[in-house]
C-alpha positions as CSV (number, residue, x, y, z in Angstrom):
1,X,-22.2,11.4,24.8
2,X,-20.9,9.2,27.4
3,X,-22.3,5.6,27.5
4,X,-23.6,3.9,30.8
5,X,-21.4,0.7,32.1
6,X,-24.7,-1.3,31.2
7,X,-24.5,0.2,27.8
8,X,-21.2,-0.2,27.0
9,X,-21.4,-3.7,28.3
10,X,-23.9,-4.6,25.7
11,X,-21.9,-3.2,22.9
12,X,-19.4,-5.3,23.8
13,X,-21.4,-8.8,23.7
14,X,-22.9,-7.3,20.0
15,X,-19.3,-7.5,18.4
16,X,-19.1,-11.1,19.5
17,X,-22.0,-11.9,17.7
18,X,-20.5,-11.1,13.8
19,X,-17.6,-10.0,12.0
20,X,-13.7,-9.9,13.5
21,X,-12.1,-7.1,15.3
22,X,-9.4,-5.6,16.7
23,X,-9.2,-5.7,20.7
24,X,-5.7,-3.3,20.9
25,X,-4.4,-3.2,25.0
26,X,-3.5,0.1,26.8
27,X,-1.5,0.5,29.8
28,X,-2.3,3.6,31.0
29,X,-5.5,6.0,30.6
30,X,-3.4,7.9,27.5
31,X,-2.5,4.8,25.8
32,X,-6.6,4.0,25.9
33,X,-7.4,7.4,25.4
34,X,-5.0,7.4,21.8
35,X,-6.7,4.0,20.9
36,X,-9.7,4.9,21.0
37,X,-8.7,8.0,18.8
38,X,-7.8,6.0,15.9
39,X,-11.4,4.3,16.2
40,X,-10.9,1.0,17.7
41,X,-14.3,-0.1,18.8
42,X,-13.0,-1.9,22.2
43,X,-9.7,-2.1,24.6
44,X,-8.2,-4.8,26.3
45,X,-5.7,-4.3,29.5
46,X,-2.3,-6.0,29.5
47,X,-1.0,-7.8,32.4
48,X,2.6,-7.4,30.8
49,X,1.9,-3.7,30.1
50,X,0.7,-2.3,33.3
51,X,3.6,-4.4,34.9
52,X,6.3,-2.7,32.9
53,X,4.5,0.8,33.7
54,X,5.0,0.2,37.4
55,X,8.7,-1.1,37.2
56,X,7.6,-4.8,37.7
57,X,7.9,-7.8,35.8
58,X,4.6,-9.3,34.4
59,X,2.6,-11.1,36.8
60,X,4.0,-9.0,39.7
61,X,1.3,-6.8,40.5
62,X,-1.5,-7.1,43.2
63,X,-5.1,-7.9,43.0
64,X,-5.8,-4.4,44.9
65,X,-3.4,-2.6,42.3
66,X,-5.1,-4.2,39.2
67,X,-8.6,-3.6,40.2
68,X,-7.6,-0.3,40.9
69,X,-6.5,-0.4,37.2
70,X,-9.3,-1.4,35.8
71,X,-11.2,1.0,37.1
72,X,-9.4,3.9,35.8
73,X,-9.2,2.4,32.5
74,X,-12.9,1.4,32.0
75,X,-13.8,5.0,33.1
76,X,-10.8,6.7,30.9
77,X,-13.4,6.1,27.8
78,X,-16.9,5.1,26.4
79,X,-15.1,2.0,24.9
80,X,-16.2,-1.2,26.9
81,X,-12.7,-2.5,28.2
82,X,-11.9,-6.2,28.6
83,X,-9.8,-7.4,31.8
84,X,-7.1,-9.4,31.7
85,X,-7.4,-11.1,34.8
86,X,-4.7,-13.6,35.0
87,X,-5.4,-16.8,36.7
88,X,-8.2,-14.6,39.3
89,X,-5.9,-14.0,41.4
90,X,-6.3,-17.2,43.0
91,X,-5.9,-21.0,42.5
92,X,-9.6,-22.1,44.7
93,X,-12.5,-21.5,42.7
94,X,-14.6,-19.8,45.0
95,X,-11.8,-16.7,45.6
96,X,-12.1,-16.8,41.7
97,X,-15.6,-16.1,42.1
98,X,-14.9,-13.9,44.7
99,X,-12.3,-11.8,42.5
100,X,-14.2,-12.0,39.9
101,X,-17.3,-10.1,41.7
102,X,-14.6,-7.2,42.3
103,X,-13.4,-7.1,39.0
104,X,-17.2,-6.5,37.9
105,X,-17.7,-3.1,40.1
106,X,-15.0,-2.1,38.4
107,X,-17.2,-1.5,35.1
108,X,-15.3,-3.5,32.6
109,X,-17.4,-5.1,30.1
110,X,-15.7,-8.7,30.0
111,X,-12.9,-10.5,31.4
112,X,-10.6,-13.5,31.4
113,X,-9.9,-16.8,33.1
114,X,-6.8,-18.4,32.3
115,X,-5.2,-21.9,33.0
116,X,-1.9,-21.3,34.3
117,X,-1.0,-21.1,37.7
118,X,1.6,-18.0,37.7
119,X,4.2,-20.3,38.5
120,X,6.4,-22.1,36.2
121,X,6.9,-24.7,38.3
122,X,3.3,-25.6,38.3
123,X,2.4,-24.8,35.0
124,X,-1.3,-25.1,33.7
125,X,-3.8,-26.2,36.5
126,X,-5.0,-29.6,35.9
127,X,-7.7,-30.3,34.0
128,X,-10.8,-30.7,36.1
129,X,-9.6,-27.7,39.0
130,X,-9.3,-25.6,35.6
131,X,-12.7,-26.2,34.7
132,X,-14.0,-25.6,37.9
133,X,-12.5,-22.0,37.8
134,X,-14.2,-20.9,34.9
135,X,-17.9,-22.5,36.3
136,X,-17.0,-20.5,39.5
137,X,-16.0,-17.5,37.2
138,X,-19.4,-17.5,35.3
139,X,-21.4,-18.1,38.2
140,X,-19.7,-14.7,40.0
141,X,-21.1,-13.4,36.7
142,X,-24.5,-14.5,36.9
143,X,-25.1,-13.8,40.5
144,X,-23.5,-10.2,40.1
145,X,-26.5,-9.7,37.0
146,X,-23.8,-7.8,35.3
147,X,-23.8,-8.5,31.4
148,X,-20.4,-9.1,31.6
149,X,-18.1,-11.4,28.2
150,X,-16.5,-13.9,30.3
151,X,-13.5,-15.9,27.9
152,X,-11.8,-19.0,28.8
153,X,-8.1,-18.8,27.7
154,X,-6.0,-22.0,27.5
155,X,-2.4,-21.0,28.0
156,X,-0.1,-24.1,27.0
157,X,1.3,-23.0,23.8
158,X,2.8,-19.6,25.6
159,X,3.9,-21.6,28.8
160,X,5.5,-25.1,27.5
161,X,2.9,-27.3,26.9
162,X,1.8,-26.7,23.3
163,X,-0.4,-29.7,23.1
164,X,-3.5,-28.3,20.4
165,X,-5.8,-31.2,21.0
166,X,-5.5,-30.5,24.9
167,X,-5.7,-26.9,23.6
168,X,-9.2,-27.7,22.2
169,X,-10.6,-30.2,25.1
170,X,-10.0,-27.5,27.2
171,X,-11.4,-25.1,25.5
172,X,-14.5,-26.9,24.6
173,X,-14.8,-27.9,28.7
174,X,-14.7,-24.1,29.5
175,X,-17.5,-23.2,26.9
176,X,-19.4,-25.9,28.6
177,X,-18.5,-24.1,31.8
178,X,-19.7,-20.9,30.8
179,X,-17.6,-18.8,28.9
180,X,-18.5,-16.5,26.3
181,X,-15.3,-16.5,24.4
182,X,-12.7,-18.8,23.7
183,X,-8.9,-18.0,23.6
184,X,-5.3,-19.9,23.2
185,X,-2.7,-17.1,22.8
186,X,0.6,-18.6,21.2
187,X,-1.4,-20.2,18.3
188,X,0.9,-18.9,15.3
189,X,-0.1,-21.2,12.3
190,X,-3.5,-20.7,10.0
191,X,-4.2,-25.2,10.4
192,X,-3.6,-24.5,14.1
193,X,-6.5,-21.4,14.3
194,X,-8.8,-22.9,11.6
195,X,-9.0,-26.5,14.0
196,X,-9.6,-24.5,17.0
197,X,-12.3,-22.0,15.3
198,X,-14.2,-25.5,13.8
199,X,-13.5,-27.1,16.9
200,X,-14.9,-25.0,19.2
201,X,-17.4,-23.4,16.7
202,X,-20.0,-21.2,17.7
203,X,-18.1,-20.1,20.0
204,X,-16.2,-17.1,19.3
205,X,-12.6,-16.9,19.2
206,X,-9.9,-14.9,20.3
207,X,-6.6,-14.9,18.8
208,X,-3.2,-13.3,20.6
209,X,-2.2,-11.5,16.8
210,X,0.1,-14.0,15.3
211,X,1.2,-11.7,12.5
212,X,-1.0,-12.5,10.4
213,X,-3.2,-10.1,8.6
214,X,-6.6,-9.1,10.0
215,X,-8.6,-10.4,6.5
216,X,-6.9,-13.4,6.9
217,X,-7.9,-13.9,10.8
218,X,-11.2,-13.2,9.7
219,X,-11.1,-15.8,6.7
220,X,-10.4,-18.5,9.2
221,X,-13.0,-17.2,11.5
222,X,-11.5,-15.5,14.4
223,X,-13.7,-13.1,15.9
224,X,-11.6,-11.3,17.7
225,X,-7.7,-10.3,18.0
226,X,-5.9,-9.1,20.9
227,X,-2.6,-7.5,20.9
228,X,-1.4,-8.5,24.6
229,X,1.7,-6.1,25.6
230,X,2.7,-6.1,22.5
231,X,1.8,-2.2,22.0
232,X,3.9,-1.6,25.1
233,X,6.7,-3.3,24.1
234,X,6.7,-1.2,21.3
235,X,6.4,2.0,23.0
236,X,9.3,0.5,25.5
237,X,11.4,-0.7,22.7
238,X,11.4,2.9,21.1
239,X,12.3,4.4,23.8
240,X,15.2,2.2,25.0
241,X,16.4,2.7,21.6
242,X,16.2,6.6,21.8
243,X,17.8,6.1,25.6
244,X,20.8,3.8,24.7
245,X,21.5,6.3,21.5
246,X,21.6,9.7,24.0
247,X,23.8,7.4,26.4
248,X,26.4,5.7,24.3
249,X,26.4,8.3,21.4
250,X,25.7,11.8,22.7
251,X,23.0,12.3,20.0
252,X,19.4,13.0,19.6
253,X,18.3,11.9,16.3
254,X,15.8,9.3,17.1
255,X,13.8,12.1,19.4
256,X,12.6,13.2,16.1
257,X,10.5,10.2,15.2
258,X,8.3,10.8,18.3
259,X,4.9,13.3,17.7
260,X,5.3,14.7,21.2
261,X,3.3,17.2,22.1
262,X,2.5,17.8,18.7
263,X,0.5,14.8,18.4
264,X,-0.4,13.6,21.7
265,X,-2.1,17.6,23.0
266,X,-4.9,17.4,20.1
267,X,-5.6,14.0,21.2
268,X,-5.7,14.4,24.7
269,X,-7.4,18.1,24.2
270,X,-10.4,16.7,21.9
271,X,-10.7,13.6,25.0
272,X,-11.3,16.5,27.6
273,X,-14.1,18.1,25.3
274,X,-16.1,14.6,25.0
């Protein structure tokens, strides 16, 4: 049976409240509809992953396009879907709040603010604009009455400035702002997760998945793990390496390590019956 937005919503805020899980990221309705398959309890889009599926690099897509996105992703399943929505879409925090209001009729279940600009040259927004960006975010949230996981991510150690005790002020500031869920993708050492769990505890963490098994995460208190495009890399990096053997070689063999249609038709068939 299909679950309502409203209900789906709500599962998604109950998985923050115990335990760690898995947050996998599809790029297309298949890729959700084959995660979901395998049992995964919630999905997360990919900016990098729907940019590689339309030819682009990451961060080259539209606000129109991704909404768009979203939408065909939180409707592909009865999994609540979290949006990764950049920086908003904007730098002023009321077209944040403005973005984030479309993002909401979309029907995903939670979505992200994140610190850095889109631009290299800029880097992270300062401190105080990034703050206000997240208030704005949650207060989008609030007046929209959706039930909607808003998480404030803190990008410095993926975009040069891995500083963990700005890491953590930030993260603390945007808790205090009104996010749900706390996240620093690039963190990559068990002392750097466990400071930011205690540091920011009770709020939930994220974690981008730093290789590190999921009972370990969960020993240091991470309560949830996203995989970023990291699923989509794989799927592209298989593929390029099937491509570059058919077009140097002249042979096949890695086409045989792909399902096909014998794996991907049940999948898709049993979708259509639900």
């Amino acid at each position: 049976m299909s679950l309502t937005v409203s209900e789906k919503r709500a599962a998604f805020r109950r998985l923050h409240d115990e335990g760690c899980f898995v947050l996998p990221n599809p790029w297309d309705v298949g890729s959700a509809i084959a995660l979901k398959h395998f049992g995964f309890k919630a999905l997360a889009t990919t900016s990098a992953g729907m940019a590689w599926s339309m030819g682009r690099p990451d961060g080259a897509v539209s606000l129109d396009e991704v909404l768009l996105h979203l939408s065909s992703l939180a409707h592909a399943t009865d999994l609540p879907l979290n949006a990764d929505f950049e920086n908003g879409f904007a730098d002023a925090p009321g077209d944040v709040a403005a973005n984030v209001a479309l993002a909401i009729d979309t029907g995903v279940s939670g979505l992200s603010i994140e610190d850095y600009t889109g631009r290299p040259e800029r880097g992270l927004y300062p401190f105080e604009l990034a703050v206000e960006r997240v208030a704005a975010a949650r207060a989008a949230i609030e007046r929209s009455g959706a039930d909607v996981v808003l998480t404030g991510r803190s990008e410095g150690f993926i975009r040069g400035a891995p500083d963990l005790d700005e890491t953590i002020r930030r993260l603390n500031a945007f808790a205090a702002a009104g996010a749900d869920c706390l996240y620093a993708p690039g963190l990559r050492e068990e002392g750097q997760i466990r400071a930011v769990v205690e540091a920011v505890a009770p709020a939930p963490v994220n974690v981008l998945s730093p290789g590190l098994p999921v009972a370990t995460l969960a020993r240091l208190g991470v309560r949830r793990i996203s995989l970023g495009g990291a699923l989509a890399g794989a799927a592209w990096g298989e593929f390029l390496r099937a491509t570059e053997e058919i077009a140097e070689k002249g042979t096949f063999s890695l086409l045989a390590k792909g399902g096909g249609g014998r794996v991907l038709n049940p999948i898709f068939a049993e979708a259509q019956k639900g």
